[in-house]
Structures are given as C-alpha cells and as structure tokens.
N, C-alpha and C positions, 0 to 999 in steps of 0.2 A: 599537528593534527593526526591521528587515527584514523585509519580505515578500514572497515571491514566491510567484507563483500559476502552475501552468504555464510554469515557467521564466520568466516574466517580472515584473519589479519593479513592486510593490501599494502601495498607499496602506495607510497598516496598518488593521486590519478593523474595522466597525463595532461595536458589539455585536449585531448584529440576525446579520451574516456570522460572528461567533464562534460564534452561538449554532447554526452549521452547520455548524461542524467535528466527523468524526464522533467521539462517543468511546466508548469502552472501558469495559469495568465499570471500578471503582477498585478498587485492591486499595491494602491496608497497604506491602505487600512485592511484587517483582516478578522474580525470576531470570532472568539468561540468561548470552548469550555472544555476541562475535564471530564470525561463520562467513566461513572464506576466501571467495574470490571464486566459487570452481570451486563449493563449498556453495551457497553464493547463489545461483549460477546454475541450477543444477540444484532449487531450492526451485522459483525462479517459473517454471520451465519445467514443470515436474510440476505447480503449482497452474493454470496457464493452460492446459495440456494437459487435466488434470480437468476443468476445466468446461464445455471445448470439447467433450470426449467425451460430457459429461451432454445438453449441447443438441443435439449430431447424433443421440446417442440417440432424445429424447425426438422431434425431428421424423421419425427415422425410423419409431415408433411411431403416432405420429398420421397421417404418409402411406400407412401400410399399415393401418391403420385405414378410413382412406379410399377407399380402395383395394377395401377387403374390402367397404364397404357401397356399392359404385357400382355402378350397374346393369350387369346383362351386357353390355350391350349397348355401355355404355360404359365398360368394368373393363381392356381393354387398353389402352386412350388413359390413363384417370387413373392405371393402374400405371408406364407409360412417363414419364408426368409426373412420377411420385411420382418418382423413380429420377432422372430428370436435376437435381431438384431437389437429393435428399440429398445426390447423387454432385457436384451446384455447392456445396452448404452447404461438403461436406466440404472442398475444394477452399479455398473462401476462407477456415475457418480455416486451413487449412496455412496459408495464406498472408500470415494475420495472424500465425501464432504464428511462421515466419520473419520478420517484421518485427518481432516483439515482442524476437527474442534478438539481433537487427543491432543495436539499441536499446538493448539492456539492456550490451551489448558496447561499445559507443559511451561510451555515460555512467559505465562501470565507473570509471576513472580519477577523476572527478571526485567518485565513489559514496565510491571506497577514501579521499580526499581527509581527513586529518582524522580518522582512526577511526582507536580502539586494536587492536594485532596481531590475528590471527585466535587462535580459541581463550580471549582475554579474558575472563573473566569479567565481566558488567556487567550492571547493574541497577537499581532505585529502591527508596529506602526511607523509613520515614518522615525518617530524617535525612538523607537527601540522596542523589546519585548514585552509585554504588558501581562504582568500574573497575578491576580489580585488588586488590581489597580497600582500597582508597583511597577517601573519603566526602568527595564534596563536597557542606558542609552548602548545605540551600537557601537560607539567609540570604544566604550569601557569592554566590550566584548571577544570572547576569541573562541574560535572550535576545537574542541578539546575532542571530541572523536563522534564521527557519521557512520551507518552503518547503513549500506546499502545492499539491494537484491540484484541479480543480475541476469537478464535474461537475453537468450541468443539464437539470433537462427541464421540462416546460411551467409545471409548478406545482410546484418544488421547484428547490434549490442545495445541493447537499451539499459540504464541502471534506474531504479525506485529508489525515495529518500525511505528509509525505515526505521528510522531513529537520529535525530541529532542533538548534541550533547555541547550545550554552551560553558562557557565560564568567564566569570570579571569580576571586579571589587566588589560587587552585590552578590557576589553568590555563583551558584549551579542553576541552570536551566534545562531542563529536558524537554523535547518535544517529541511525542512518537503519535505520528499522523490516526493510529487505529484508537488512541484512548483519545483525541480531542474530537468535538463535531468541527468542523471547517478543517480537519486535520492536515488534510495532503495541500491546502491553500498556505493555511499558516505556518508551515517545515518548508515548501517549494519555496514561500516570498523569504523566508529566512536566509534558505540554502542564498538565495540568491543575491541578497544585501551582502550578507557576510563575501560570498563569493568575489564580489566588484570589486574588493580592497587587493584581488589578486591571491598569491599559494600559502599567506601565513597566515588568512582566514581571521583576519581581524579586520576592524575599522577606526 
C-alpha cells in the first residue's frame, strides 16, 4: 500500500497515525454518485464560502460588541479598529478562497484521474464496492495507494481520507470523497472495511 500525506510519499502508518485518521460513523450501506467537475466545484466553493461567512460573522459580532461596551471616551478609536479589522478579516478570506479554487482547478485533472463517468452511481456495501451496479466483493480487494492530508496542532494530529485507490480481479477503483455526493461516508466505511483485515489492506 502507498502512502501519501500532503502530496508527498509516507512511510505507511503506524498504528498510533491510523488511529488518527478521521472517521465516519459506519454504516451497513452507503449511496452515492459521481458529480461532474463543474458539481464539485461549486460543492467546495459553497462549503468554503460557508464557513468563511460563519467566522467573519461571528468576529464581526464580537468587534461590535466591543465596541458598544468601550468607554466613550474611547468608542471611536475601538469602533475604527473594529472595522479595519473585519474589513482586513474579510479581505484575506477572499483571498484564501481565490487560492482555494486556482488549487482546486489545478488538481482537477489529476482529481478526475481514475473515476467512473459523472452521474455513476457508487457506493459501499456490506459486499463490497458498488459502481454502476457492478459489486466488487471485498475479498477480491486490496489498496493500492491512500492519499491523505495532515493536520496538526500542539497536542493533536489528525489525517483526512483524500483519495483511495482500490485494486482486484475486477478492475481499479477510485474514490475521492470531493467528486462523489456521500463522499467522505463512502471512502471513511471503505478505509475502514479494508482497514479490519489488518497492514496489507486486503480482505
């Protein structure tokens, strides 16, 4: 099995780093589909969009907050402040979320690499991966390479599934959570079937 973390090639994970990767409830069963590109796009640009709105909100609440309980004396200075602040907050998400879509445009090519048509049907189940109404049982399966993100802060590591890349007598399977709808359901119950057979990621 393959690993890559942040685009780059991993030593494959301990159990201590498995036990980081984040997951998903389990379900029995797990529906979805392939979404075009243009879909996809427009997913993580509305999700990243959302939460940028939530946090300028929430600061612009708390600087006017601030605002209202500053002494008179000093209530036009902290209002001025509040305001160049939001109006900078605001500013640098724009300017993450254009980086975020040059990015996502970028990798598109490499994203579609491997994936059944837009529209597909695909899924997990207890017998196996379902693309098109086609079942590849998990026995016949093995993971040929995961590519996960890694995020860290003082006292924690968390990993993201970001791609996983099946293989068995049926063929290649890809699943990359940002092109399917139920995406990060049906990669998590994945990662996680295959995982239970133990480090050579078969069943």
């Amino acid at each position: 099995m393959r690993v890559l973390i942040d685009g780059k090639v991993h030593e494959p994970l301990s159990p201590a780093e498995e036990q980081d990767v984040r997951q998903f409830r389990a379900e029995e069963s797990v529906k979805g589909s392939v979404l075009s590109a243009e879909q996809a796009g427009r997913a993580q640009v509305s999700q990243t969009r959302l939460l940028f709105m939530i946090l300028w909100a929430v600061t612009a609440i708390v600087a006017a907050v601030m605002a209202a309980l500053a002494e008179s004396a000093d209530q036009a200075t902290v209002l001025v402040g509040a305001v160049l602040i939001v109006g900078a907050l605001g500013v640098f998400f724009a300017i993450v979320l254009w980086r975020r879509k040059q990015r996502w445009q970028r990798d598109l090519p490499r994203r579609l690499e491997g994936m059944a048509p837009a529209d597909t049907a695909i899924g997990v189940t207890a017998a196996g991966v379902a693309v098109a109404g086609h079942i590849f049982p998990w026995s016949t399966l093995a993971i040929e390479q995961v590519e996960l993100a890694k995020f860290s802060s003082r006292y924690h590591t968390m990993f993201t599934l970001e791609r996983l890349t099946l293989v068995g007598a049926g063929g290649v399977v890809v699943l990359d959570p940002a092109l399917m709808r139920n995406g990060h359901l049906i990669i998590g119950n994945a990662w996680r079937r295959m995982r239970l057979a133990g480090p050579t990621g078969s069943v």
